[in-house]
C-alpha positions in Angstrom: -35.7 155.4 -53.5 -37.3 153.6 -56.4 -34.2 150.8 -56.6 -34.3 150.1 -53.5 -38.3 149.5 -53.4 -37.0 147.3 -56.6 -34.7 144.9 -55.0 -36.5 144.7 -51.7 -39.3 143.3 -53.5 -38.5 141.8 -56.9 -36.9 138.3 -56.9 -33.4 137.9 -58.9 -33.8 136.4 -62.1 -32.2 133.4 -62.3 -30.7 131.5 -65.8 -30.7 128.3 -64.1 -34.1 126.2 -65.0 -33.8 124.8 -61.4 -36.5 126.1 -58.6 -34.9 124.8 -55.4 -33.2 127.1 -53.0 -30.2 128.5 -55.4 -33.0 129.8 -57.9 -34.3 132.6 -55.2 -32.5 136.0 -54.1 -30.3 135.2 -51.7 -31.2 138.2 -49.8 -34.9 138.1 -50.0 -36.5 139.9 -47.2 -32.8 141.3 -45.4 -34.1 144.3 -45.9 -37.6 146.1 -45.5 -39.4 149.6 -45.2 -40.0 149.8 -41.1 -42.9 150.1 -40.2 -44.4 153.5 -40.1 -43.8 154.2 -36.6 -40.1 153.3 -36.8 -37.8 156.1 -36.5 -35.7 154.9 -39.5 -37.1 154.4 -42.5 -35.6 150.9 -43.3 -35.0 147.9 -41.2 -32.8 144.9 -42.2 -31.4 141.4 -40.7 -28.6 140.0 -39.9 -30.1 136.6 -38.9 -31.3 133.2 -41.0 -34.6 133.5 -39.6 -35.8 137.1 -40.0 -35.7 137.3 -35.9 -34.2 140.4 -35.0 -34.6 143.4 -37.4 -32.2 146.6 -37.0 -32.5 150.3 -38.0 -31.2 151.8 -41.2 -31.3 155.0 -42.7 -31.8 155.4 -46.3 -28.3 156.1 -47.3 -28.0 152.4 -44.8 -30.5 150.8 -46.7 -28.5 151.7 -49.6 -25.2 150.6 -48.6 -26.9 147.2 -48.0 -27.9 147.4 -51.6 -24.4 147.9 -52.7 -23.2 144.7 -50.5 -25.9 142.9 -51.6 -25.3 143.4 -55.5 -21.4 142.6 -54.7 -22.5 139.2 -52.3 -24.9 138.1 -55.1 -21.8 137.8 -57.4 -19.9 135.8 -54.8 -22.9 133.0 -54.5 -23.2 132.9 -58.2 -19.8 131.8 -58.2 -20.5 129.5 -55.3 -23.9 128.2 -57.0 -21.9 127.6 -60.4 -19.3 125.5 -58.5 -21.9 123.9 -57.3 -23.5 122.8 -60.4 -20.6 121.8 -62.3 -19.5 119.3 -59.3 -22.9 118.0 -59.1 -22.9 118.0 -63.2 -26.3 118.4 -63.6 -27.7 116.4 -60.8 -30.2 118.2 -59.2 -30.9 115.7 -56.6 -27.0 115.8 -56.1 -27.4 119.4 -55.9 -30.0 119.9 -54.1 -28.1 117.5 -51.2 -25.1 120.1 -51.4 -27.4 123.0 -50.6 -29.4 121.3 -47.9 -26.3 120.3 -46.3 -25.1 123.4 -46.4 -28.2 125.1 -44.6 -28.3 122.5 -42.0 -24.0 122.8 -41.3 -24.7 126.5 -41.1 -27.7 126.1 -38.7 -26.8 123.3 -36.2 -22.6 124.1 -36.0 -21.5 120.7 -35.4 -17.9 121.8 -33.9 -19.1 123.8 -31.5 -19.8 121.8 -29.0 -16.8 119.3 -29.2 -13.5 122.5 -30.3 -15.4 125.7 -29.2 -15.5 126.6 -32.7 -17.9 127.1 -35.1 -17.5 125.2 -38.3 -14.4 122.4 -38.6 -12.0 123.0 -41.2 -13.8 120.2 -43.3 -16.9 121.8 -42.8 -15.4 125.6 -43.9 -14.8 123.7 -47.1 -18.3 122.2 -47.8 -19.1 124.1 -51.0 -22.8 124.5 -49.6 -22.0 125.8 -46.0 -19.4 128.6 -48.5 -22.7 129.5 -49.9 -24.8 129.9 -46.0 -21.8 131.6 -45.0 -21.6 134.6 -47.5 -25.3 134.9 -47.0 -25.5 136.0 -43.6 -21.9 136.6 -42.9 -21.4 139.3 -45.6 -24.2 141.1 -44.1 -23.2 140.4 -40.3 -19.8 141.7 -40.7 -20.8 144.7 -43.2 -22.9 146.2 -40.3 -20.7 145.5 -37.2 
């Protein structure tokens, strides 16, 4: 339907007068229209890099909506934390979030515990905020 057209393609407003990474929808482009030869009508991704699209109905699609609207709340909590440890810093900041991505995207500990992410690196404010991203949506749709 028409909200879901809405959220799939309009950008969340954001208070913060900051334009780095915490200033965009978190779920930008998780979920799509398929394209017209798709038997579903919606396709969505569980992935950081928009690799490997799955199938959704429209009643899916707006399931996804629901969890994203509910996840959004969690990283604005996240994001605020964020800001008042890095009081107004933006360069501090922006270090927090990029450290985040890269924890989330490299997984240190996996190679030395066979495990994902350290204790210490479960608590890094900024890999919190990679995790709900894709994990809310990974573990919604298993």
């Amino acid at each position: 339907g028409a909200g879901i057209r809405t959220v799939m393609s309009a950008p969340a407003q954001d208070a913060s007068p900051h334009q780095g990474p915490a200033s965009q929808d978190v779920f930008a482009g998780v979920l799509r229209r398929a394209p017209p030869a798709q038997q579903l009508p919606f396709q969505y991704f569980q992935d950081r890099n928009k690799r490997w699209p799955f199938s959704t109905s429209a009643a899916g699609a707006e399931l996804l909506q629901r969890l994203f609207a509910d996840a959004r709340k969690v990283v604005e909590i996240i994001d605020s934390t964020i800001q008042q440890q890095c009081a107004a810093d933006d360069a501090a900041r922006e270090r927090v979030l990029s450290a985040g991505v890269e924890l989330y995207a490299r997984k240190p500990s996996i190679k030395n515990a066979d495990v994902t992410w350290s204790q210490e690196e479960y608590r890094h404010i900024g890999l919190q905020r990679e995790y709900v991203k894709f994990k809310s949506v990974q573990r919604f749709t298993e």
